[in-house]
C-alpha angles and dihedrals in degrees: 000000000000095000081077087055084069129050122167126216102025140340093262090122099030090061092058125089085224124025110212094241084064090051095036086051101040090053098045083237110177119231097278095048088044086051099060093041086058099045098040083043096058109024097112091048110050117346111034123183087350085064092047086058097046092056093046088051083062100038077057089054100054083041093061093046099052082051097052097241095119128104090202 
């Protein structure tokens, strides 16, 4: 794929053996799933706490809606 060559805006995802797009794609994941893979996979890179929050906000999410909370 040569979409994973270029990544704009910092290497956080190139250093890596496996991109999580590559992981979010390869396991059919939806967007919420996909979300937390992205943050927890670059927290220590770029975002820091801020990111860790972010991919609790959509674990939340996924929570709500397996508990039937969510009005998706």
């Amino acid at each position: 794929m040569d979409a994973l060559k270029e990544q704009i805006g910092g290497d956080h995802y190139r250093s890596r053996e496996i991109q999580p797009i590559e992981f979010i794609l390869a396991n059919k994941m939806g967007f919420c799933e996909g979300s937390v893979v992205k943050y927890v996979t670059r927290w220590q890179d770029k975002g820091g706490v801020e990111d860790l929050r972010k991919a609790k906000h959509y674990l939340e999410f996924l929570l709500e809606k397996e508990e039937g909370r969510a009005k998706v």
